[in-house]
C-alpha positions, 0 to 999 in steps of 0.5 A: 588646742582642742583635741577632742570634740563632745556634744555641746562642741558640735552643736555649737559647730552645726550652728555656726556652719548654719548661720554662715551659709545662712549669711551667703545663702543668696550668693549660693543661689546665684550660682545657678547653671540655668539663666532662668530665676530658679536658683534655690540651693542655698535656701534648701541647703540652709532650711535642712542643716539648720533643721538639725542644727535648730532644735537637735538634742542638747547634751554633753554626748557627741553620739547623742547630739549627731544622732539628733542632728541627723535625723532631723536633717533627714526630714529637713532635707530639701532638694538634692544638694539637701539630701545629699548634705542630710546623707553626709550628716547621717554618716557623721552621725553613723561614725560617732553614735557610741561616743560621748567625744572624740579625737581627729582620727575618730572624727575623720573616720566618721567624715569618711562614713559621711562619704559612703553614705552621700554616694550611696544616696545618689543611684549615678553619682555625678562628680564636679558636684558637693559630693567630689567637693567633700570626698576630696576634701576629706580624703586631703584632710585624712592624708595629712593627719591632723592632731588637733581640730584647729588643724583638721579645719585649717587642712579640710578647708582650704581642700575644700575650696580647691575642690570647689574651684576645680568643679568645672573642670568635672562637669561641662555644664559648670564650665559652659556656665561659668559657675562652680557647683552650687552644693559644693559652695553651700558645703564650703560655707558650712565648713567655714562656720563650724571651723570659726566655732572652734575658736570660741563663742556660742552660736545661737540657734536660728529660725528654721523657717525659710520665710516667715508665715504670716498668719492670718488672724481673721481666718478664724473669728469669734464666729467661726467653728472648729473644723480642722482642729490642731496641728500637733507636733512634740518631741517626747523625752521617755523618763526611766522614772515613769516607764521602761524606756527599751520596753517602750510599745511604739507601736501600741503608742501609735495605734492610741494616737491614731484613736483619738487623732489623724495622720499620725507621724511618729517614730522613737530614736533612743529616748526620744518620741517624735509625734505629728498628729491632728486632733481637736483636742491637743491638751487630752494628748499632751496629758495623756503622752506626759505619763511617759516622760516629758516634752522638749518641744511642743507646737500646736497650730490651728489648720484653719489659720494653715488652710486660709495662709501659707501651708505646705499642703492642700487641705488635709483630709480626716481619715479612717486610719483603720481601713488603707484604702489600696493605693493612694496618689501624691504630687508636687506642683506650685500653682492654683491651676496645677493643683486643680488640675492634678485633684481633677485626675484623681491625685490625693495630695498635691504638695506645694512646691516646684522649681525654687520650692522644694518641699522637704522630706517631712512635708512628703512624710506627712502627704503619704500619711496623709493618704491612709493607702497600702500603697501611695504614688509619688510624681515629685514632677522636678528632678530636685525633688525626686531624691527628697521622694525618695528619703521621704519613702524610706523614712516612711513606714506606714505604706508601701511608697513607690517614686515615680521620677517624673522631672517636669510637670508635663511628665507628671501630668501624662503620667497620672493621666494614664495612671492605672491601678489595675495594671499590675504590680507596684513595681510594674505600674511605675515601670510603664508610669516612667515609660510614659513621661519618657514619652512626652516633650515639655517646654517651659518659657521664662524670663532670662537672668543673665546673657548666656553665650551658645547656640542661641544667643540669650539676653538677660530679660528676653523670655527663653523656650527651652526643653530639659536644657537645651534653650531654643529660642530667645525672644522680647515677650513670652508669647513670641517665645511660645510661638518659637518654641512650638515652631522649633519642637514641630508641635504641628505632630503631635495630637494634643498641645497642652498650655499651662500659662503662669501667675504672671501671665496676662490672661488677654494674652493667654487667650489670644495665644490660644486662637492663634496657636489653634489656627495654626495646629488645625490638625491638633487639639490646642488647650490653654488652662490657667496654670498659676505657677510661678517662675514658667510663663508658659509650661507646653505639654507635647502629646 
């Protein structure tokens, strides 16, 4: 019978819960409400607790291990139900960081803080969602006053799952769908791992990655010539042998990385330093950093290999850190069109992602920093997306960071398109920003994952038109779909039908698309660009 828990216990637990959503992860994704072929939950909820479950600190200190668990799940953390998790983790971490173990009523304490912190990350707490499913099943398990851990996970559990059943029962959306929540079922998996580590076994740490990279080794050649230098990345263990740790200058420590190096990322939690930089000369670093302690973990890629494969962000540019210039824009878009199209409108950063890839809130860390502005603007551009913009603004501090909940990319679009730096204040530009993407209508077009009974009868493998949630039509081919779907929205009222056609989408029949709509909008200007993203055949932009 275990009755108190240390930090070796709880990482072992963490991974253990990781490696079992890891397991069922695709069917978490599945339970998608939308029947288009987007579902990520699963994958987001996995990438962020096992970014704290992977490399967190290994100590006998419970308080040590959750507090670095934590942190990094923050950065990690993708898409809502990810941030939300990062949130539970972040009270959990609250509830125990001065303890070296604890009992069941320390822990469930702690549980209860893990509450507190996931509804006060949402600013309209849904219930039916991960966050009922946890309260319940904490508020349960705090009931029954367990005395050993075998017995918190055999009362919380079972709460849990209740919880997760009665989802729909909560939210229409669910019912009408046929689904549970997908974040409370993510939430349920990891439950179930971290209570199988209670009866022994060691769990090994996973790759964090969600796919692997494969990096293309002919994009830097015997020829080739050192423009981009190194991605440079460590975790630094301040030695009391070699410098007064609560003295520790982090700030001077910065202003050095930033002499020798660019977009730098770096912030202490106790003993430890995080560093992100790029430099040409990752080993003067390195030297110059172990005069203060020693490295947990190191890893230094070459951006040139980064820029030619799969990374998560347009090229990054070498800044003068000295001098912000006064604001500064990121966006997140998926899609070669796309991210041509925001750089023509002046966007600094466009980072990789959209629906089916949410970028975490370190890659949006890094976009900002990336800026070197007193003030960034963020268009996250889906409404997965914005709570991950918003932890990465409040784990940022090296710039005034101002979200602009855009939810679709038509939203961003209109927005940045009417982008004014002139027009006041931070907090008066974002107002008019939001009211401008309140002001547009944007339909999607994509290809049906499953039959879906309603107002429109939808067939699994038709093409939909829909806006928001509300489907309007289902037809054979995307083009018949758009053509309904301009039908439906009377698209013949408004000035400007913007048409981002998909990767996927033949450009004959883009084209084609595009004189036929212009024949039948006279009155309205019709633009047809080649938008590259995946999942939406057809993104249209009403103004």
């Amino acid at each position: 019978m275990i009755t108190s828990i240390d930090g070796r216990l709880y990482l072992n637990m963490l991974r253990a819960g990781a490696q079992r959503l890891d397991a069922n992860r695709t069917a978490v994704n599945d339970l998608n409400v939308f029947p288009i072929p987007d579902g990520d939950t699963g994958d987001n909820m996995f990438m962020t607790v096992n970014a704290g479950a992977a490399k967190a600190t290994e100590s006998e200190l419970l308080g040590d291990v959750a507090t670095d668990a934590a942190r990094r799940m923050l950065l990690g953390a993708r898409g809502n139900s990810g941030v939300i998790l990062s949130r539970i983790f972040a009270g959990i971490a609250k509830g125990v960081e001065d303890a070296a173990a604890l009992d069941t009523v320390g822990f469930i304490r702690a549980m209860e803080l893990g509450v507190d912190e996931a509804y006060g990350a949402v600013s309209t707490p849904v219930e039916g969602t991960i966050l009922t499913v946890y309260r319940e099943g904490v508020e349960k398990t705090a009931q029954a006053k367990p005395e050993s851990f075998e017995e918190l996970f055999d009362t919380l559990l079972p709460e849990l799952t209740d919880s997760l059943e009665h989802t729909p029962d909560k939210l229409d959306v669910l019912r009408d769908a046929g689904v549970v929540d997908s974040g409370g079922a993510g939430l349920v998996y990891i439950a179930q791992g971290m209570g199988e580590a209670l009866s022994g076994g060691a769990y090994e740490a996973l790759s964090s990655s969600a796919t692997p990279q494969n990096v293309d080794l002919d994009a830097f050649t015997e020829d080739s010539v050192l423009r981009f230098g190194y991605c440079t990345e460590f975790l630094l263990r301040l030695q009391r042998s070699k410098v007064d740790i609560d003295r520790f200058d982090t700030d001077a420590f910065t202003d050095w990385l930033n002499s020798v190096g660019d977009s730098v990322v770096c912030f202490k939690e106790g003993s430890i330093v995080k560093v992100h930089v790029h430099t040409k000369t990752p080993g003067d670093i390195l030297n110059h950093c172990q005069q203060y302690g020693e490295f947990l973990t190191t890893k230094i890629e070459n951006m040139t290999l980064q820029h030619n494969g799969s990374h998560s962000m347009q090229e990054l540019k070498l800044r003068n850190r000295e001098h912000q210039k006064p604001f500064g824009i990121v966006t997140v878009a998926s899609g070669d069109g796309l991210r041509d199209l925001f750089t023509s409108l002046g966007v600094d950063v466009v980072v990789d992602g959209g629906q089916s890839m949410n970028p975490s809130a370190e890659e949006l860390v890094k976009a900002f920093d990336t800026c070197n502005a007193e003030t960034v603007y963020v268009f996250p551009n889906n409404s997965n997306i914005i709570l991950t913009a918003e932890q990465a603004a409040q784990l940022y501090q090296g710039s005034d960071i101002r979200v602009v909940r855009t939810k679709n990319i038509g939203e961003g679009y209109a927005a940045i398109s009417m982008f004014d730096p002139e027009a006041g204040d931070p907090e008066t530009i974002v107002e008019g920003l939001n009211e401008v993407a309140r002001g547009v209508v944007t339909g999607m077009v994509s290809r049906a994952s499953r039959d879906v009974s309603g107002e429109v009868e939808v067939v699994k493998d038709d093409y939909i038109g829909f806006v928001g949630n509300k489907i309007y039509v289902d037809e054979k081919t995307p083009e018949a779909a758009l053509t309904a779907l301009c039908e439906s929205l009377n698209a013949g009222s408004y000035d400007i039908l913007l048409i981002l056609a998909g990767g996927d989408t033949d450009a004959a029949h883009a084209s084609d698309m595009a004189e036929r709509l212009t024949a039948s909008y006279r009155r309205s200007e019709v633009i047809m660009l080649d938008g590259g993203q995946p999942i939406y055949d057809y993104i249209l932009i009403l103004e």
